[in-house]
C-alpha positions in Angstrom: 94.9 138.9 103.1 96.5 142.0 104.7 99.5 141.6 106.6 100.4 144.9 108.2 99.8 145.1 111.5 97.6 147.4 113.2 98.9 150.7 115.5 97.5 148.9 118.7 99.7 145.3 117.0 102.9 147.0 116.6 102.7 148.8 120.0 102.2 145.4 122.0 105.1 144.5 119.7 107.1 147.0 120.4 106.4 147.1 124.4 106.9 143.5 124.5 110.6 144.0 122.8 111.4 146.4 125.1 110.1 144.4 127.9 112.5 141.5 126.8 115.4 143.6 126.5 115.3 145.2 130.4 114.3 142.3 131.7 115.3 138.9 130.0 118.9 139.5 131.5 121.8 137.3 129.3 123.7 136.5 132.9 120.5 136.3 134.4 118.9 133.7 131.6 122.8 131.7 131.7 122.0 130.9 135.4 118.7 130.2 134.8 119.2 127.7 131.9 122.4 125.9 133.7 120.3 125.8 136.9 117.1 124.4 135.4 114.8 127.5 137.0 111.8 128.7 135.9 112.0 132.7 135.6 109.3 133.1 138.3 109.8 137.1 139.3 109.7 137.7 135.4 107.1 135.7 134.6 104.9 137.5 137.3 105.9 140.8 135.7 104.9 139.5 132.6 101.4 138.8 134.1 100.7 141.8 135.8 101.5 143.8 132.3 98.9 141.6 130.5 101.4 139.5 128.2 100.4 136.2 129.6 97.1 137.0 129.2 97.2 139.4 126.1 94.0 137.2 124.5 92.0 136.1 127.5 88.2 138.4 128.0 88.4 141.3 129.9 86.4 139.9 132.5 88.7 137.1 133.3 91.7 139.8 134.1 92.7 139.4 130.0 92.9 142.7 127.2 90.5 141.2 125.3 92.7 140.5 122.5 93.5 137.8 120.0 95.6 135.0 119.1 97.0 137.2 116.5 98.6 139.4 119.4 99.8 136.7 121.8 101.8 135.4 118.9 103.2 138.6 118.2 104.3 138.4 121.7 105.5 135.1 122.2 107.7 135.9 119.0 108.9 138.9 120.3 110.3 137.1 123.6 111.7 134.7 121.9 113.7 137.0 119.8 115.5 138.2 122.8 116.3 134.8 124.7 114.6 131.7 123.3 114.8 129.9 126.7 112.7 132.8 128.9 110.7 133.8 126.1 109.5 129.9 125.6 109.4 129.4 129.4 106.4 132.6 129.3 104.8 131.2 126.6 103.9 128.0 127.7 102.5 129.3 131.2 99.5 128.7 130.6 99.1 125.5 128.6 95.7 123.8 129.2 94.0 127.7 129.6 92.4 127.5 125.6 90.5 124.4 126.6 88.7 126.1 129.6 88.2 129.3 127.9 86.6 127.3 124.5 84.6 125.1 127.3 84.4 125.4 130.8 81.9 127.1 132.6 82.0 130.6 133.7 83.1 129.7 137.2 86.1 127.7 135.8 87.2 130.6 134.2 87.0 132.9 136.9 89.0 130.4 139.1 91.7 129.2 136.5 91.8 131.7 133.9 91.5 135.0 136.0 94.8 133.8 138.6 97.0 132.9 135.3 96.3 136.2 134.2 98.0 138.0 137.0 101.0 135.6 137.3 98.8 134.0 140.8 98.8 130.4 139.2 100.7 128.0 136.6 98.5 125.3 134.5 99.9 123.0 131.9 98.6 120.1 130.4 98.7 116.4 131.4 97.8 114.4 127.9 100.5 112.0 126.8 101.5 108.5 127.4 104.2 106.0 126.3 104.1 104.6 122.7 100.8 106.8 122.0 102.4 109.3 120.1 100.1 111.9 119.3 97.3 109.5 118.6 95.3 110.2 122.3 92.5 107.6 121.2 95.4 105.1 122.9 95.3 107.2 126.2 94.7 104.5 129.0 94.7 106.7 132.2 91.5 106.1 133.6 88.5 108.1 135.7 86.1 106.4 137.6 83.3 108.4 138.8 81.8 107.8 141.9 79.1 109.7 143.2 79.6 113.9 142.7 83.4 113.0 142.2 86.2 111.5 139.8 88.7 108.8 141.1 92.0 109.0 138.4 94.4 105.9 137.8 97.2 106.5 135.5 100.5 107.3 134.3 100.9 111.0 132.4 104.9 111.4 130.7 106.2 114.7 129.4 104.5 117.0 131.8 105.7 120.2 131.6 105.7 122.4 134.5 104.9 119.4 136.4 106.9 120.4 139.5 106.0 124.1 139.1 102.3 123.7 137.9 99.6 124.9 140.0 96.5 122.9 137.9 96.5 120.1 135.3 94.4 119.4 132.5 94.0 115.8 132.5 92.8 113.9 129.1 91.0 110.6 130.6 88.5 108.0 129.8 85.0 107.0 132.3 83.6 104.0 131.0 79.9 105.7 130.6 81.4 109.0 130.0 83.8 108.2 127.1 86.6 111.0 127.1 86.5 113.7 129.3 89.2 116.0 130.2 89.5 117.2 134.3 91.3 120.1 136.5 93.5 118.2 138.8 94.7 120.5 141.2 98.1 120.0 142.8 98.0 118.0 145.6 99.1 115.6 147.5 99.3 111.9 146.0 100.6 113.2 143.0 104.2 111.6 142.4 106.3 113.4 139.7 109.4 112.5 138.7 111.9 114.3 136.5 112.8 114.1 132.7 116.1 115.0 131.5 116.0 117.0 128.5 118.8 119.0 125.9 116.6 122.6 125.7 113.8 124.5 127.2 115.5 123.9 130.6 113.8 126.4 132.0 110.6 124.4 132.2 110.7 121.7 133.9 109.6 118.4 132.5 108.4 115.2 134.4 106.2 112.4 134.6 102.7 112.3 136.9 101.2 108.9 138.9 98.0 109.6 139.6 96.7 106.9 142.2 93.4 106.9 143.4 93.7 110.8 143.1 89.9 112.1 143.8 88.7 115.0 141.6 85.3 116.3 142.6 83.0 116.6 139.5 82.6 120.3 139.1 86.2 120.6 137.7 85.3 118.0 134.8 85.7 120.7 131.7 82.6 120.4 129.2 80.3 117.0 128.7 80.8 113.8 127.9 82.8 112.3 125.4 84.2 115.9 124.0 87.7 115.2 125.6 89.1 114.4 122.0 87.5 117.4 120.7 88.9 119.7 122.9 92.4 118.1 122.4 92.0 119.0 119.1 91.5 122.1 119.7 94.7 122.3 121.9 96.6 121.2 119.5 95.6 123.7 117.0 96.7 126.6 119.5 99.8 124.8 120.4 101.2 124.7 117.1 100.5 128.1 116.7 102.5 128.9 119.9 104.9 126.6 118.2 105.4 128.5 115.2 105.7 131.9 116.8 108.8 130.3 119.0 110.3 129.4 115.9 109.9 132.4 114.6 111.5 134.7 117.5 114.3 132.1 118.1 115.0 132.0 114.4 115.0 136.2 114.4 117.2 135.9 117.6 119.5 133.4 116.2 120.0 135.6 113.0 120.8 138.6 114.4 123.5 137.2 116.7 125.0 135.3 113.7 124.3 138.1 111.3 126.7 140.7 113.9 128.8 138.1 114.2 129.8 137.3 111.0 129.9 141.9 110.8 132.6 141.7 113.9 134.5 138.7 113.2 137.4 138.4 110.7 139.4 135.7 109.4 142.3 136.1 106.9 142.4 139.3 106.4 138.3 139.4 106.1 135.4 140.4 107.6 133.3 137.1 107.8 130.5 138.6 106.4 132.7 139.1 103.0 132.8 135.7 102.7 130.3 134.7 100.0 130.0 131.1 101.5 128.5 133.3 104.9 126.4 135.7 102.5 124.7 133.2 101.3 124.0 131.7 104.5 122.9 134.8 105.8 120.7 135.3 102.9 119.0 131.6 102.9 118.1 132.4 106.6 116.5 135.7 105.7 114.3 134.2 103.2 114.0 131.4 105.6 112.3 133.8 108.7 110.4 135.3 106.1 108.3 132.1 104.7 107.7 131.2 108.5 106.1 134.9 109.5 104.5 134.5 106.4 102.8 131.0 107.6 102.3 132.0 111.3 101.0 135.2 111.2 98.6 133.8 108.0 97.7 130.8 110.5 96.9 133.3 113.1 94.7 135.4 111.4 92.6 132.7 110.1 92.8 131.0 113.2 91.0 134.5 114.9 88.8 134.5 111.8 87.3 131.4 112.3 88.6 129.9 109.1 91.1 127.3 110.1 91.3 124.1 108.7 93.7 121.1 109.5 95.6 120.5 106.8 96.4 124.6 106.7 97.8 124.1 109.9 99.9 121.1 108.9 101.3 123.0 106.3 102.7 125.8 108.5 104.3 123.2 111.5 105.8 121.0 108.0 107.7 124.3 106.2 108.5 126.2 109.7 110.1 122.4 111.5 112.1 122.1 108.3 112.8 126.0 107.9 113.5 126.3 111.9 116.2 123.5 112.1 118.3 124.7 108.3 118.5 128.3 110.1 119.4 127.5 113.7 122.1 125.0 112.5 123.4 127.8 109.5 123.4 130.8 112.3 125.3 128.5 114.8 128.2 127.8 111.6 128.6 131.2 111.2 130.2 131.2 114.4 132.2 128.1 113.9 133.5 126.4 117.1 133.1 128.9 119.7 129.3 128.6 118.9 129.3 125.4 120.5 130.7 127.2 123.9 127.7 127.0 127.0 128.3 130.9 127.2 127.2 131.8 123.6 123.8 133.1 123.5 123.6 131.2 119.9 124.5 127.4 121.9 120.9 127.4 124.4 119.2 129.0 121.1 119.9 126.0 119.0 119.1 123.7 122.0 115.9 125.2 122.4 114.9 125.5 119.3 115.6 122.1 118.6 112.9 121.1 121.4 110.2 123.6 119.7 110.8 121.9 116.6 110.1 118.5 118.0 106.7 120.3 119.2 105.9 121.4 115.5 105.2 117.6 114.7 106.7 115.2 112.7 106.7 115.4 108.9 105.2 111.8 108.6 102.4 112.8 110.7 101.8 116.4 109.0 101.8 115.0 105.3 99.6 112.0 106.3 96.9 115.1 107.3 97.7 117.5 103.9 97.1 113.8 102.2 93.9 113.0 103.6 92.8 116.6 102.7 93.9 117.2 98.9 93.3 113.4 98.0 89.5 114.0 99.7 89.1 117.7 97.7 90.6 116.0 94.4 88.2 115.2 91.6 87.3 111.2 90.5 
């Protein structure tokens, strides 16, 4: 499998770099991060240059790209602040599940607005005590006539106050699952959840009482709803792992100048060989996980993507992702602990993005199921 990247990959590299660096402002991202804002005048900047949309069709306002490309651009954001560059990425939650199977007028409604920074869309799955097993979803639809009537509660919404559409993961009792567009309106009641990172995006729960959703903004046929979760998920751990990768790049280079600047005894920190050697793990470290993302990636666009590969990458980049945030925030020592260190809202959000890779229990129970099955009696 090659790994070098094509001219046009490294130039949407590049020009997302030095997008980040005039625009993802360090006082700028402080405020925004204490204040619990969403980057909205970025964001639409980010649109209009065709970052947010760097893999939609051409005729939905995209470039006609790849996965492969918007991880190379999510990672690239996240490089340069962790909590802009995951607020962009996660803009447009819920859009892979139209594009994979909604019709062509769903796409020029929903996808073709995301992709010039018009509209925000997330995702509306997740319950309590369901985990990520959405068989246990109980939020219900009841259809009526040419429309949908929803009842249920949705936790962990992100965007939720910001959000524009939902994708909605339900249940009809002659339809099975189903998932719908619930645009934002009123009847909706959202209420906020606290969290330690990503406070740029703004999390909450969703009551949806009696909310009407006329039937054309169902996505796909019946009973596919799980389906296209699982398709979701796939594109979200992908995401997921080119966070991990940018904030872990990010996080390294601040400790790695750091540790250059700083002396102690006499010393430059970074002729320590206690700090060398933590330096070096993390190097290593943000080398296995571009390895696994950008190998996930390509056999993600190439059709060839299996579960279990999958698992693999969220299992090695969670572990890799939380060993090299907590290693380049002990290069600093105390002070890296201070609100106003670039390295203290890197390790909170980082922290988050792990918790969105999966939990290890969860990821080895898939690699089991798939070697055990391959194995020979």
């Amino acid at each position: 499998m090659d790994f070098e990247l094509t001219q046009r990959q490294k130039n949407i590299q590049w020009t997302a770099g030095e997008f980040a660096k005039g625009e993802f402002d360090p006082d700028l991202s402080f405020k925004l991060d204490q204040d619990g804002e969403f980057p909205e005048l970025i964001w639409k900047k980010a649109s209009q240059l065709g970052f947010i949309g760097v893999h939609y069709p051409k005729e939905y306002g995209g470039l006609g790209l790849a996965l492969f490309e918007k991880v190379l651009v999510i990672e690239a954001f996240c490089k340069i602040d962790s909590g802009i560059g995951n607020a962009l990425s996660i803009a447009d939650l819920g859009s892979i599940i139209i594009l994979k199977f909604g019709s062509n007028d769903q796409k020029k409604q929903y996808i073709t607005p995301l992709a010039k920074g018009e509209k925000l869309m997330t995702i509306a799955f997740a319950e309590s005590e369901m985990g990520k097993d959405f068989s246990m979803v109980t939020t219900i639809a009841q259809r009526v006539g040419n429309e949908y009537i929803l009842h249920g509660r949705k936790r962990f919404v992100c965007n939720a106050f910001l959000a524009n559409a939902f994708v909605i993961l339900c249940r009809e009792r002659n339809e099975g699952w189903i998932t719908l567009i619930l645009e934002k309106e009123r009847g909706i009641e959202v209420s906020p959840v606290e969290r330690m990172g990503l406070r740029m995006v703004r999390f909450g729960d969703i009551e949806l009482k009696g909310i009407r959703v006329p039937f054309e903004r169902r996505v796909g046929v019946e009973d596919e709803g799980l389906l296209q979760v699982s398709h979701l998920q796939q594109e979200i751990a992908l995401r997921s792992s080119a966070q991990a990768l940018g904030i872990s790049q990010g996080a390294f280079e601040r400790a790695l100048k750091y540790a250059k600047q700083r002396e102690a005894f006499g010393k430059k920190l970074s002729q320590f060989q206690v700090i060398r050697h933590k330096l070096a793990d993390i190097a290593v470290g943000i080398e296995v996980v571009r390895f696994l993302t950008y190998k996930s990636a390509i056999e993600y666009d190439q059709g060839k993507f299996e579960l279990d590969s999958m698992a693999i990458t969220q299992i090695e980049v969670g572990r890799r992702l939380t060993k090299m945030l907590y290693d380049s925030m002990q290069v600093f020592g105390g002070i890296g602990y201070m609100a106003e260190m670039d390295i203290e809202h890197f390790y909170r959000d980082g922290v988050m993005i792990g918790v969105n890779l999966g939990t290890e229990e969860e990821l080895k129970d898939t690699i089991a199921e798939r070697i055990i099955g391959l194995m020979p009696k």
